[in-house]
PDB file of N, CA, C and O in Angstrom:
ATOM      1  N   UNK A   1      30.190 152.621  51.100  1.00  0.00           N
ATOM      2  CA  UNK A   1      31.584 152.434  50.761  1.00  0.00           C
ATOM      3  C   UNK A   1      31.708 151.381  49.669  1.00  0.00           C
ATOM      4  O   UNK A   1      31.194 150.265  49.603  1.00  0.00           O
ATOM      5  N   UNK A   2      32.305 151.847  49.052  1.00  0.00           N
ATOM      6  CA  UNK A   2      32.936 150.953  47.740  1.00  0.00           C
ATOM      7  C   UNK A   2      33.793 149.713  48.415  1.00  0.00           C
ATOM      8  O   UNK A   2      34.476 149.880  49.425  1.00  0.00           O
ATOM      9  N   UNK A   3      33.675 148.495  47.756  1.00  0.00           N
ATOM     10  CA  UNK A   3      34.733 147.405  48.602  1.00  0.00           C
ATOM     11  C   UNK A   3      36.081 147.356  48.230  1.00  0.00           C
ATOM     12  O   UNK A   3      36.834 146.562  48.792  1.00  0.00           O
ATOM     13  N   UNK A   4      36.570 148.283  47.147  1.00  0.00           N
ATOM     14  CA  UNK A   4      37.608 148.466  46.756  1.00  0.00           C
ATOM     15  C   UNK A   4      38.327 149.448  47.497  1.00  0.00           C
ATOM     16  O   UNK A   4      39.554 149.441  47.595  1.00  0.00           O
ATOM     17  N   UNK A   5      37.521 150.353  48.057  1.00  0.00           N
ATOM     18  CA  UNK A   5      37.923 151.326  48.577  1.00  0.00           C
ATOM     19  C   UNK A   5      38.895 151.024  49.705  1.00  0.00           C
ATOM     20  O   UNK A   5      39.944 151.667  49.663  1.00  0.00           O
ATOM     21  N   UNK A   6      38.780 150.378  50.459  1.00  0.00           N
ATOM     22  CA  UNK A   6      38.956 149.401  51.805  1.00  0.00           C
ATOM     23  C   UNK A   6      40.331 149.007  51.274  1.00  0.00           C
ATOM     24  O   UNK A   6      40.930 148.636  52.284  1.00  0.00           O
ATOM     25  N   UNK A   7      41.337 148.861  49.994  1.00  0.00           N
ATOM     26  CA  UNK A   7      42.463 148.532  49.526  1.00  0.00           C
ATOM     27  C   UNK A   7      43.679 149.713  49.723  1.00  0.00           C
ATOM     28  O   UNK A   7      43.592 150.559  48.833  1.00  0.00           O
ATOM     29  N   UNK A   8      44.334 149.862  50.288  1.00  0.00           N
ATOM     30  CA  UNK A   8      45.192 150.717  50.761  1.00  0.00           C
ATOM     31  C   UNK A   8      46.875 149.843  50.500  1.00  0.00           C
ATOM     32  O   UNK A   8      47.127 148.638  50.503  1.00  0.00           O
ATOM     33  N   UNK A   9      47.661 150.877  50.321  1.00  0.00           N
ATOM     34  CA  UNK A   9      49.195 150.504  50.096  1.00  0.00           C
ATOM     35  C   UNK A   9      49.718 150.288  51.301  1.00  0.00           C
ATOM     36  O   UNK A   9      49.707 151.024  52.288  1.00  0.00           O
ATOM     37  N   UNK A  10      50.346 148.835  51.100  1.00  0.00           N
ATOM     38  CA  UNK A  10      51.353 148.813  52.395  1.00  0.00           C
ATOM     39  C   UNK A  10      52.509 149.271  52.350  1.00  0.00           C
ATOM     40  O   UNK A  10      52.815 149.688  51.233  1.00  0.00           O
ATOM     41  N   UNK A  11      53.392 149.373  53.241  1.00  0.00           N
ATOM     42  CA  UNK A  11      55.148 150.243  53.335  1.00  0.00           C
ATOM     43  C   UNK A  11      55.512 149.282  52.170  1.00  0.00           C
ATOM     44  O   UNK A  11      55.889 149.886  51.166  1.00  0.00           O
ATOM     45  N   UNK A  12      55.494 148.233  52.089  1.00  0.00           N
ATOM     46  CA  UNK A  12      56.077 147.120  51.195  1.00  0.00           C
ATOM     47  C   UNK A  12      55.813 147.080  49.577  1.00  0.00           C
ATOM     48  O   UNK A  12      56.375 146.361  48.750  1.00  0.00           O
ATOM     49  N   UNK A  13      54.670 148.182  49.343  1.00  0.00           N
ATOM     50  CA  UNK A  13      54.165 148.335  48.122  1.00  0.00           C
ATOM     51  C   UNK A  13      52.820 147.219  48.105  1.00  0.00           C
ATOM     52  O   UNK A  13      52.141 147.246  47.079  1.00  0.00           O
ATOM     53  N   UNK A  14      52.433 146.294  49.138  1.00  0.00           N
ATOM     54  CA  UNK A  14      51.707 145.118  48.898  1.00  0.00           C
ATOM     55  C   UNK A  14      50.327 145.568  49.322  1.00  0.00           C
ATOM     56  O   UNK A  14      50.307 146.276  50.329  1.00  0.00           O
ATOM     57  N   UNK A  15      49.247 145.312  48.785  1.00  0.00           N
ATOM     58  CA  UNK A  15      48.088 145.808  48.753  1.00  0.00           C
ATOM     59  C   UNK A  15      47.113 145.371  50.319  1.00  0.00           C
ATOM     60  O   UNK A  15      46.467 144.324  50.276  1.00  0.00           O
ATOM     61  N   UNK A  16      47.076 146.152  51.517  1.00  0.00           N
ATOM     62  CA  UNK A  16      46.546 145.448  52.449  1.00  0.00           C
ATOM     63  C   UNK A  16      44.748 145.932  52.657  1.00  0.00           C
ATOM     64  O   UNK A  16      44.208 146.921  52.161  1.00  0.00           O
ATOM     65  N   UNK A  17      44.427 145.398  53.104  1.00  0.00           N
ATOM     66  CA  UNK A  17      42.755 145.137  53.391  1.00  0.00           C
ATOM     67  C   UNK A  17      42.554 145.865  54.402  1.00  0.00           C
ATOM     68  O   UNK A  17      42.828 145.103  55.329  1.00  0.00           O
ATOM     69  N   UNK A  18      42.147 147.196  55.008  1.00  0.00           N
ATOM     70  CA  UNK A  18      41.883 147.142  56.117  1.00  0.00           C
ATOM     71  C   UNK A  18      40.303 148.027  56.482  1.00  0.00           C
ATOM     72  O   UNK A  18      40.025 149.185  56.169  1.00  0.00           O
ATOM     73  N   UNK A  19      39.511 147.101  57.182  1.00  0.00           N
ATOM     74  CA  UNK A  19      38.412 147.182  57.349  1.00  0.00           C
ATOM     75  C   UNK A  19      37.753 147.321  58.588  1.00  0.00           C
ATOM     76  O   UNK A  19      38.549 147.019  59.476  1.00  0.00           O
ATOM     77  N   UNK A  20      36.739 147.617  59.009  1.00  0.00           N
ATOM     78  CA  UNK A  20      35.696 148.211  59.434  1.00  0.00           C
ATOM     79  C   UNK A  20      34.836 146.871  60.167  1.00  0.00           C
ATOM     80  O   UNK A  20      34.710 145.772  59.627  1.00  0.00           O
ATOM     81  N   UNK A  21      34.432 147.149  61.163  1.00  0.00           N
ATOM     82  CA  UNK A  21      33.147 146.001  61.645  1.00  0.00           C
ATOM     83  C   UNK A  21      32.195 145.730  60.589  1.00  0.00           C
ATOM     84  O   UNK A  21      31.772 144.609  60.308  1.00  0.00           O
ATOM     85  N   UNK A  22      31.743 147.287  59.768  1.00  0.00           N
ATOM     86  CA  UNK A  22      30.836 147.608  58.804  1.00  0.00           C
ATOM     87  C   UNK A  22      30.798 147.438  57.798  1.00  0.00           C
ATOM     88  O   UNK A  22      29.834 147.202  57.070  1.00  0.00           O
ATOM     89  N   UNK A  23      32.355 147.572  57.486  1.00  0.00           N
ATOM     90  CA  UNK A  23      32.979 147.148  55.882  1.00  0.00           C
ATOM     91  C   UNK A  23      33.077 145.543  55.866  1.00  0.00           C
ATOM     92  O   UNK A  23      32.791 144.913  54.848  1.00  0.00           O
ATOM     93  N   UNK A  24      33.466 144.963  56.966  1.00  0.00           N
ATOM     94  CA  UNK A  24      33.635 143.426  57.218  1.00  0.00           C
ATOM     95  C   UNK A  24      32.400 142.417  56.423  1.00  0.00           C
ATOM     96  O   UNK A  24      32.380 141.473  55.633  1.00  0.00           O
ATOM     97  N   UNK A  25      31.369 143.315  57.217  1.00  0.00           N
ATOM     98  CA  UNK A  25      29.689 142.647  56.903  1.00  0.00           C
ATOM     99  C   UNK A  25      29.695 143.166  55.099  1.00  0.00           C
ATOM    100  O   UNK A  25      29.274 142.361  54.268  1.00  0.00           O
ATOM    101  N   UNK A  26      30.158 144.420  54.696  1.00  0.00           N
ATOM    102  CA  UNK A  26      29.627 144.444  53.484  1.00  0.00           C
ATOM    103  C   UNK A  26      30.508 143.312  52.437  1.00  0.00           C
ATOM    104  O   UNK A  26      30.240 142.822  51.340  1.00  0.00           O
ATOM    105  N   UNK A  27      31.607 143.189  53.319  1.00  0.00           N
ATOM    106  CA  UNK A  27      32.690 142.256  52.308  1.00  0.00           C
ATOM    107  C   UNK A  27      32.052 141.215  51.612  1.00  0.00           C
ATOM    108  O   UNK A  27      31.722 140.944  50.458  1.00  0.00           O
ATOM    109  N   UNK A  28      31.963 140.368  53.581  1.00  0.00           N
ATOM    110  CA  UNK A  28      31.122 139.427  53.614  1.00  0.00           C
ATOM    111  C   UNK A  28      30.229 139.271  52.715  1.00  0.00           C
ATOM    112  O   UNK A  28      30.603 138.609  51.747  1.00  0.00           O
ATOM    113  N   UNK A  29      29.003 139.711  52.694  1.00  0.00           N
ATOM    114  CA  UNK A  29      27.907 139.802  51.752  1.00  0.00           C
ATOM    115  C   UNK A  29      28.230 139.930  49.996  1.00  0.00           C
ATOM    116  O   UNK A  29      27.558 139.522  49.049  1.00  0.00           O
ATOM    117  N   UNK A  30      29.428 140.607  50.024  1.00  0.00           N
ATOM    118  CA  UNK A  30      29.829 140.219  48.254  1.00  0.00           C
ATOM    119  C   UNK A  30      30.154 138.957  48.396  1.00  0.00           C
ATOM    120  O   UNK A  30      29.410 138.067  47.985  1.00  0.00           O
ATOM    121  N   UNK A  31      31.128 138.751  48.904  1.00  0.00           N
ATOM    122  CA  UNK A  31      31.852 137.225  49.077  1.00  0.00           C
ATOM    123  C   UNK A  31      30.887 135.901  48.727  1.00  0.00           C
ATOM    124  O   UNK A  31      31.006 134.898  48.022  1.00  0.00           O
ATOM    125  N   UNK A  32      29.827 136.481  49.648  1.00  0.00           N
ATOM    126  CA  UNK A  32      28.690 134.932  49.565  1.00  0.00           C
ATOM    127  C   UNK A  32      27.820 135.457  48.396  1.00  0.00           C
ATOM    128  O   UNK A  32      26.989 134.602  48.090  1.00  0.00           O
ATOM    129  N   UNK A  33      27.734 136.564  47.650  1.00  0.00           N
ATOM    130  CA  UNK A  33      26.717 136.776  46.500  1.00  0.00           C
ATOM    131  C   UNK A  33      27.525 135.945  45.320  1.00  0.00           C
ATOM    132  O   UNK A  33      27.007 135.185  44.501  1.00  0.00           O
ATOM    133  N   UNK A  34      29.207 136.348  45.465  1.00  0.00           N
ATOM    134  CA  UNK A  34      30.209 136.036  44.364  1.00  0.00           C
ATOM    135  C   UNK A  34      30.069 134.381  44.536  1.00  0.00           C
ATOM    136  O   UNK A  34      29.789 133.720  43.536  1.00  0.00           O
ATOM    137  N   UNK A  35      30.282 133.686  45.901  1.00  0.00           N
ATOM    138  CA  UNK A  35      29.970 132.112  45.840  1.00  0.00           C
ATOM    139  C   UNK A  35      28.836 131.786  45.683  1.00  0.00           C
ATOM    140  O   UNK A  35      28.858 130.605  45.337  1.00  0.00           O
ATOM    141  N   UNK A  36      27.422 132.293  45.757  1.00  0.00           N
ATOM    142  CA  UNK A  36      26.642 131.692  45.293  1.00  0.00           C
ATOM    143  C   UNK A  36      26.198 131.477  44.044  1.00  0.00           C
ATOM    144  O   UNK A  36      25.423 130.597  43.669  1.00  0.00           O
ATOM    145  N   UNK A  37      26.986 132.739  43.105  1.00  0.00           N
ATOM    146  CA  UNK A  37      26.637 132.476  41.490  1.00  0.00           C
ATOM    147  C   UNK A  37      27.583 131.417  40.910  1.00  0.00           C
ATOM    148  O   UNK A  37      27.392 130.724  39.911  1.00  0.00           O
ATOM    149  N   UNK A  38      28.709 131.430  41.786  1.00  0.00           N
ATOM    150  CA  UNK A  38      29.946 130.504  40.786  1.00  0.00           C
ATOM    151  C   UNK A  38      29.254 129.145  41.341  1.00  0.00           C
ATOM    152  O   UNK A  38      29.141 128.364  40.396  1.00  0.00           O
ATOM    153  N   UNK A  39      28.674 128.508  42.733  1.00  0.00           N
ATOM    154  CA  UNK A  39      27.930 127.420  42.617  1.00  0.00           C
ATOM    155  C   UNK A  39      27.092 127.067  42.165  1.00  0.00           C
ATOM    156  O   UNK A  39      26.859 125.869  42.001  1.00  0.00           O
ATOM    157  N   UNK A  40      26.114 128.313  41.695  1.00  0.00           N
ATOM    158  CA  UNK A  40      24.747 127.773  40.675  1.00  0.00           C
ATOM    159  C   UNK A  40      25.296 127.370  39.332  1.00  0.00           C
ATOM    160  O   UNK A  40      24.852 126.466  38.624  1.00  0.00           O
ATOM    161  N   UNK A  41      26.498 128.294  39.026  1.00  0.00           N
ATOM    162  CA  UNK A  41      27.135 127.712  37.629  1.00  0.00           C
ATOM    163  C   UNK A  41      27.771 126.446  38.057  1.00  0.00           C
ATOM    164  O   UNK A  41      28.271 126.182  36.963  1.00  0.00           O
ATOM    165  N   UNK A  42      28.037 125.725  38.612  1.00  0.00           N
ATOM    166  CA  UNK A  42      28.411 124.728  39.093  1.00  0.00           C
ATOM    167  C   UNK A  42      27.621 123.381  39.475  1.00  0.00           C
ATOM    168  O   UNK A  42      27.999 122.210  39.431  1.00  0.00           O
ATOM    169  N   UNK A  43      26.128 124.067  39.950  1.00  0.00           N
ATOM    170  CA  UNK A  43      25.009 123.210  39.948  1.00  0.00           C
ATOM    171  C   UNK A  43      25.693 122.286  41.361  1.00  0.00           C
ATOM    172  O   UNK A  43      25.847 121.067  41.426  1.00  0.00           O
ATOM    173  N   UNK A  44      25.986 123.209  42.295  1.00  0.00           N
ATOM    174  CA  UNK A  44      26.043 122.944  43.713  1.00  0.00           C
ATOM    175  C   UNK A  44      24.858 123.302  44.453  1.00  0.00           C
ATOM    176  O   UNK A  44      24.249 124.371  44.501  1.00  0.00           O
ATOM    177  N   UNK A  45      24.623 122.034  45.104  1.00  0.00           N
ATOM    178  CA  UNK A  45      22.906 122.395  45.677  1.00  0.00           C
ATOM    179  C   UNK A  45      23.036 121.887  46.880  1.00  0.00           C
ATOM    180  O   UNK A  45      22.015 121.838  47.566  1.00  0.00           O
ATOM    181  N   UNK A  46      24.247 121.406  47.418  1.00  0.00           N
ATOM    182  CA  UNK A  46      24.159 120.708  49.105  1.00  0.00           C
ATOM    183  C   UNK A  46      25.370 120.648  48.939  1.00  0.00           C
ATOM    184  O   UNK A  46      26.015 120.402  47.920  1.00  0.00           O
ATOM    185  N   UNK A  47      25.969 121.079  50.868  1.00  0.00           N
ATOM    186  CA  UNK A  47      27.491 121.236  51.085  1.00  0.00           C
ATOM    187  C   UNK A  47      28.204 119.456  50.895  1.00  0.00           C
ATOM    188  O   UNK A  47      29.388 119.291  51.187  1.00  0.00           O
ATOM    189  N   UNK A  48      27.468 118.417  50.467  1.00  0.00           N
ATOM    190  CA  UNK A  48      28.305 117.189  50.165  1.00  0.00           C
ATOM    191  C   UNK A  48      28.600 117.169  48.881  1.00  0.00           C
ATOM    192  O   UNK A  48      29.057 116.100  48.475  1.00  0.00           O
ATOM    193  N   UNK A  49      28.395 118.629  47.579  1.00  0.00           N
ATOM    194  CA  UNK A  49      28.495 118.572  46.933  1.00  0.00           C
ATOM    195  C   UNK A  49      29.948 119.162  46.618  1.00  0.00           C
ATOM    196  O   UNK A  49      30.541 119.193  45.539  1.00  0.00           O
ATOM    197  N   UNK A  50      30.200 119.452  47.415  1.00  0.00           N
ATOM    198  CA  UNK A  50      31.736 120.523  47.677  1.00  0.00           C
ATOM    199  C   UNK A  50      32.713 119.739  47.406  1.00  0.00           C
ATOM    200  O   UNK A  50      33.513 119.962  46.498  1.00  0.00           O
ATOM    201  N   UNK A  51      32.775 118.065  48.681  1.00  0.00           N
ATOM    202  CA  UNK A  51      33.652 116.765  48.514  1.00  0.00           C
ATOM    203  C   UNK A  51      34.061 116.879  46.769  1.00  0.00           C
ATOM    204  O   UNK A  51      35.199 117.088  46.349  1.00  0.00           O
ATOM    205  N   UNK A  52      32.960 116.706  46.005  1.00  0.00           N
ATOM    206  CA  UNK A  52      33.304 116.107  44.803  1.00  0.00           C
ATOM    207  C   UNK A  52      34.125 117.241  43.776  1.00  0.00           C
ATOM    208  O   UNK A  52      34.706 116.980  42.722  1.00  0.00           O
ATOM    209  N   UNK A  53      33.934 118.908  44.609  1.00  0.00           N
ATOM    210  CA  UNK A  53      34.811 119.027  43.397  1.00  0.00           C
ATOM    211  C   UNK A  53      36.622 119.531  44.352  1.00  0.00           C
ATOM    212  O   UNK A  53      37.454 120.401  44.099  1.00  0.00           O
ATOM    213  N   UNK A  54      36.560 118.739  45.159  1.00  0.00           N
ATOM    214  CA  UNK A  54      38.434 118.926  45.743  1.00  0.00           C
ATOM    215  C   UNK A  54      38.752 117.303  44.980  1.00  0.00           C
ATOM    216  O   UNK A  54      39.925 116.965  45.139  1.00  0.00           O
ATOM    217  N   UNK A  55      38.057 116.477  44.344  1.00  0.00           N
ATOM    218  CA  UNK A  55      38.814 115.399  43.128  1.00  0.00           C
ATOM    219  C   UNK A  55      38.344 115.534  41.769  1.00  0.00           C
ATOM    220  O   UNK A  55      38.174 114.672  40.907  1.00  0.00           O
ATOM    221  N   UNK A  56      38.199 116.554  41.749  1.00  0.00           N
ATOM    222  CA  UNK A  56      37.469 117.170  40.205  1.00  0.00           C
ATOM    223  C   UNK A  56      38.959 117.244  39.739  1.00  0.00           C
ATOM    224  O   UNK A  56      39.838 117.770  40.422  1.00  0.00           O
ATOM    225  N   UNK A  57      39.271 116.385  37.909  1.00  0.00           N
ATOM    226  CA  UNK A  57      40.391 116.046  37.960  1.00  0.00           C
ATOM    227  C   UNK A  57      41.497 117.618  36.991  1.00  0.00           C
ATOM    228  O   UNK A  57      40.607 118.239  36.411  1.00  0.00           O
ATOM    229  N   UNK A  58      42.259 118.019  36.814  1.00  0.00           N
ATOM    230  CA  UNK A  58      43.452 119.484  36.617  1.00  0.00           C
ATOM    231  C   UNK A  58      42.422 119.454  35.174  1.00  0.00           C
ATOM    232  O   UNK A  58      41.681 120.383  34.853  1.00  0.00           O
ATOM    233  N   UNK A  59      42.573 118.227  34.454  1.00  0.00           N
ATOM    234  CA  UNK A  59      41.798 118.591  32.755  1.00  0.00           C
ATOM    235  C   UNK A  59      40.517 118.920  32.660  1.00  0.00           C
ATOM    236  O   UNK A  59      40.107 119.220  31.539  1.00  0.00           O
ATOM    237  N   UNK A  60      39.687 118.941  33.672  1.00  0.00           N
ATOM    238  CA  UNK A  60      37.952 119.458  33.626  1.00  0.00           C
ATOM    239  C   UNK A  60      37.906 121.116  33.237  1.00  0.00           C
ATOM    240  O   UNK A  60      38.777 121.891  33.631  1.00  0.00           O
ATOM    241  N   UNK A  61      36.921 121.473  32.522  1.00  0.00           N
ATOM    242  CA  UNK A  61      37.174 123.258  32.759  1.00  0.00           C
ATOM    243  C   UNK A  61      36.860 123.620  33.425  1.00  0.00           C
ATOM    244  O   UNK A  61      37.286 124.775  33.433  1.00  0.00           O
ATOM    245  N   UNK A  62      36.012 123.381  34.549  1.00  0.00           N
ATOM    246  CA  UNK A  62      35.287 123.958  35.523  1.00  0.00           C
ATOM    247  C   UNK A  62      36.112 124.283  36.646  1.00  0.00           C
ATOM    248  O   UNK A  62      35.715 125.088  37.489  1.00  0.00           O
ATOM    249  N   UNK A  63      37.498 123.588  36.747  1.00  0.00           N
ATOM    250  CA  UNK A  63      38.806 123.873  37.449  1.00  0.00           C
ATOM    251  C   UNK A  63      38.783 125.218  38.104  1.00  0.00           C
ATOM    252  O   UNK A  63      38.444 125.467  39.261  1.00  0.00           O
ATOM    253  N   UNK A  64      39.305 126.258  36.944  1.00  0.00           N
ATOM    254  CA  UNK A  64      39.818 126.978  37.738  1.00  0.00           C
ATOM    255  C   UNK A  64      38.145 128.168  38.335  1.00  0.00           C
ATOM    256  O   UNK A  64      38.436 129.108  39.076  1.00  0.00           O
ATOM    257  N   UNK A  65      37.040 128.044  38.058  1.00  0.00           N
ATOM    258  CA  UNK A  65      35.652 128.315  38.899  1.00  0.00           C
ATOM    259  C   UNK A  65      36.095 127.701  40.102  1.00  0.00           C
ATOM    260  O   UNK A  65      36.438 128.366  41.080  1.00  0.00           O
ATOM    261  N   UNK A  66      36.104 126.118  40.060  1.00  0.00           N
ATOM    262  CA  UNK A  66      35.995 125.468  41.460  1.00  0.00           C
ATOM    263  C   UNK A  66      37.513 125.944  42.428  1.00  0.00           C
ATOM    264  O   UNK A  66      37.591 125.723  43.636  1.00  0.00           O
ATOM    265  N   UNK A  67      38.369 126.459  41.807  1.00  0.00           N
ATOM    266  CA  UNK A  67      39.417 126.828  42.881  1.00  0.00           C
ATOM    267  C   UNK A  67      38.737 128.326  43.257  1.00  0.00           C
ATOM    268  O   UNK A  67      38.617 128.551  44.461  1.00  0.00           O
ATOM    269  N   UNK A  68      38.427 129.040  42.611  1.00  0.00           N
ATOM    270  CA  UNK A  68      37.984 130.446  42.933  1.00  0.00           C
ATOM    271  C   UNK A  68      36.682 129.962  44.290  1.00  0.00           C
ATOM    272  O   UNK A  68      36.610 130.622  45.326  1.00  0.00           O
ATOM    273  N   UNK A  69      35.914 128.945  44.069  1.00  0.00           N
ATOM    274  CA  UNK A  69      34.684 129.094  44.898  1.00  0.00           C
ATOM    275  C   UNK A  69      35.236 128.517  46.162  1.00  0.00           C
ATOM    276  O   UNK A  69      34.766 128.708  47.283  1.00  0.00           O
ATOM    277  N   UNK A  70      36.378 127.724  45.840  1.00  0.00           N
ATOM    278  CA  UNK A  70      37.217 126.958  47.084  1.00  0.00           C
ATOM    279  C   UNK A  70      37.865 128.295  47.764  1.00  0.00           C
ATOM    280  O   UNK A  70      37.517 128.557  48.915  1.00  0.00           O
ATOM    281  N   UNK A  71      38.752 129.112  47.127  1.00  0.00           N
ATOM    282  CA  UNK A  71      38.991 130.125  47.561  1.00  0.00           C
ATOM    283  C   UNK A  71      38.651 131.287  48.426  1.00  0.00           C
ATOM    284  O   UNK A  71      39.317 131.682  49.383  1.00  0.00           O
ATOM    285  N   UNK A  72      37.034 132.014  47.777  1.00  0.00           N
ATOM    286  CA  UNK A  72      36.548 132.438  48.593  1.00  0.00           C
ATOM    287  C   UNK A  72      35.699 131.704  49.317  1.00  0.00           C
ATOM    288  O   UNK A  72      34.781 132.464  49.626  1.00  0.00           O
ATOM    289  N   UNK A  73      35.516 130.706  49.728  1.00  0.00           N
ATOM    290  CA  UNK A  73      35.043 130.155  50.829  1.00  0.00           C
ATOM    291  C   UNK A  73      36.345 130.235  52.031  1.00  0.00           C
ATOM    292  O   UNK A  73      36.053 130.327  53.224  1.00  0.00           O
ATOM    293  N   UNK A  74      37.073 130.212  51.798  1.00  0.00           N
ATOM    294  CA  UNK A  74      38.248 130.319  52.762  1.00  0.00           C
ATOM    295  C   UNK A  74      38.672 131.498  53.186  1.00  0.00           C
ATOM    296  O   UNK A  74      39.407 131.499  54.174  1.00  0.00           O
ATOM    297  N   UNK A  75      38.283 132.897  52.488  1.00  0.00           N
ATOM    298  CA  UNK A  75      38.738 134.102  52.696  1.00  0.00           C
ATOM    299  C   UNK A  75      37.503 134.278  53.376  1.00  0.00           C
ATOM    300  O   UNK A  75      37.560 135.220  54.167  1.00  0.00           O
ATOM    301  N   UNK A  76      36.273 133.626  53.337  1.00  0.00           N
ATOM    302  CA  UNK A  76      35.093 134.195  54.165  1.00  0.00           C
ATOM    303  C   UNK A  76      35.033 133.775  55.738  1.00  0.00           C
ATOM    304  O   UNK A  76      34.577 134.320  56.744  1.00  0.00           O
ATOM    305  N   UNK A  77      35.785 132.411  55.447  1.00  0.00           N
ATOM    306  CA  UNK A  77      36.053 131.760  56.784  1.00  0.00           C
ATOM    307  C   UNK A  77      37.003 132.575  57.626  1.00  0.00           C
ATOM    308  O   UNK A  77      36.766 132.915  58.785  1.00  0.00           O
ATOM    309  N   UNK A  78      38.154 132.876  56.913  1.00  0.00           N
ATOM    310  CA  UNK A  78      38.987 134.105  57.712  1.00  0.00           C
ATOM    311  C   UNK A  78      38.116 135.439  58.274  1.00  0.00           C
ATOM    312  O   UNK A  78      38.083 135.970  59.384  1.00  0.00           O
ATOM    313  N   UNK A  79      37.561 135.681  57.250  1.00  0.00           N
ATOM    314  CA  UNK A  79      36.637 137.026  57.481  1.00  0.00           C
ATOM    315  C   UNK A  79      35.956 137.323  58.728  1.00  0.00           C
ATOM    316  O   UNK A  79      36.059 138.341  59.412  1.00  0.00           O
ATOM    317  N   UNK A  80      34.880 135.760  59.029  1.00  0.00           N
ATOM    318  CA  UNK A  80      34.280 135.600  59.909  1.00  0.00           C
ATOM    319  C   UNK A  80      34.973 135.100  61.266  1.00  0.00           C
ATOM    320  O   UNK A  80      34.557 135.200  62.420  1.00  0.00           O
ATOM    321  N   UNK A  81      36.306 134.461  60.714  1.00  0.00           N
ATOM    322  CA  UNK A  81      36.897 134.106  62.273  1.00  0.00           C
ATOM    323  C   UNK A  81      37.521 135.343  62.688  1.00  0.00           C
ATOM    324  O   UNK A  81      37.357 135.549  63.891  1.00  0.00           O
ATOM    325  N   UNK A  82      38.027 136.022  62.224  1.00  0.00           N
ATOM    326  CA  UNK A  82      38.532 137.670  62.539  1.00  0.00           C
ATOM    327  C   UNK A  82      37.425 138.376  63.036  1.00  0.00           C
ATOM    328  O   UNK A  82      37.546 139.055  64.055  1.00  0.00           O
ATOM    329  N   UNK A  83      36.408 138.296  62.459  1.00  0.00           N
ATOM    330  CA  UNK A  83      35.660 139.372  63.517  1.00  0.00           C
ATOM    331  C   UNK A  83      35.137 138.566  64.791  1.00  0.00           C
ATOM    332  O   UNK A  83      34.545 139.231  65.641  1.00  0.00           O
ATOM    333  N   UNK A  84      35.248 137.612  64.941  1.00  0.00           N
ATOM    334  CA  UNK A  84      34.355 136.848  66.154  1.00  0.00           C
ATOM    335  C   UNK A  84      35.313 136.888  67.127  1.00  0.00           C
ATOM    336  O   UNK A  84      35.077 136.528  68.280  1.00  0.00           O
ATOM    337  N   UNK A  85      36.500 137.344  66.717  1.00  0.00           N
ATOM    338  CA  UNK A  85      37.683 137.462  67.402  1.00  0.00           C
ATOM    339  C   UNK A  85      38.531 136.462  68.164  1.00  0.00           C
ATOM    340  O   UNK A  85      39.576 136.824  68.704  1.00  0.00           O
TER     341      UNK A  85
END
């Protein structure tokens, strides 16, 4: 399955997610391939390295990378607390 595929229309017109035990794990597994390249570009090598970029200051460019890697770290955390139920 394609991970796009898994994107379906809600009544509302709003794009909902709905997935699979199976599709969950494949999400998953993009999710952490997609955070592990935006941290090597980042030259994140240990989770105390994370602290330093939530005061990484609005004028750095690396900004809007570090909100995306902040991001999906949080959609993975959902991911995984949803299936553990």
């Amino acid at each position: 399955m394609r991970s796009l595929d898994a994107l379906v229309a809600g009544d509302d017109g709003v794009a909902v997610l709905e997935l699979s035990p199976e599709d969950s794990r494949q999400w998953l597994g993009a999710l952490n391939d997609l955070r592990l390249a935006i941290g090597s570009r980042l030259d994140i090598t240990a989770e105390d390295d994370t602290d330093l970029l939530y005061r990484l200051p609005d004028e750095d460019p690396r900004k809007p990378m570090v909100m995306a890697y902040l991001w999906l770290g949080g959609l993975q955390e959902t991911l995984v607390t949803t299936l553990m139920g």
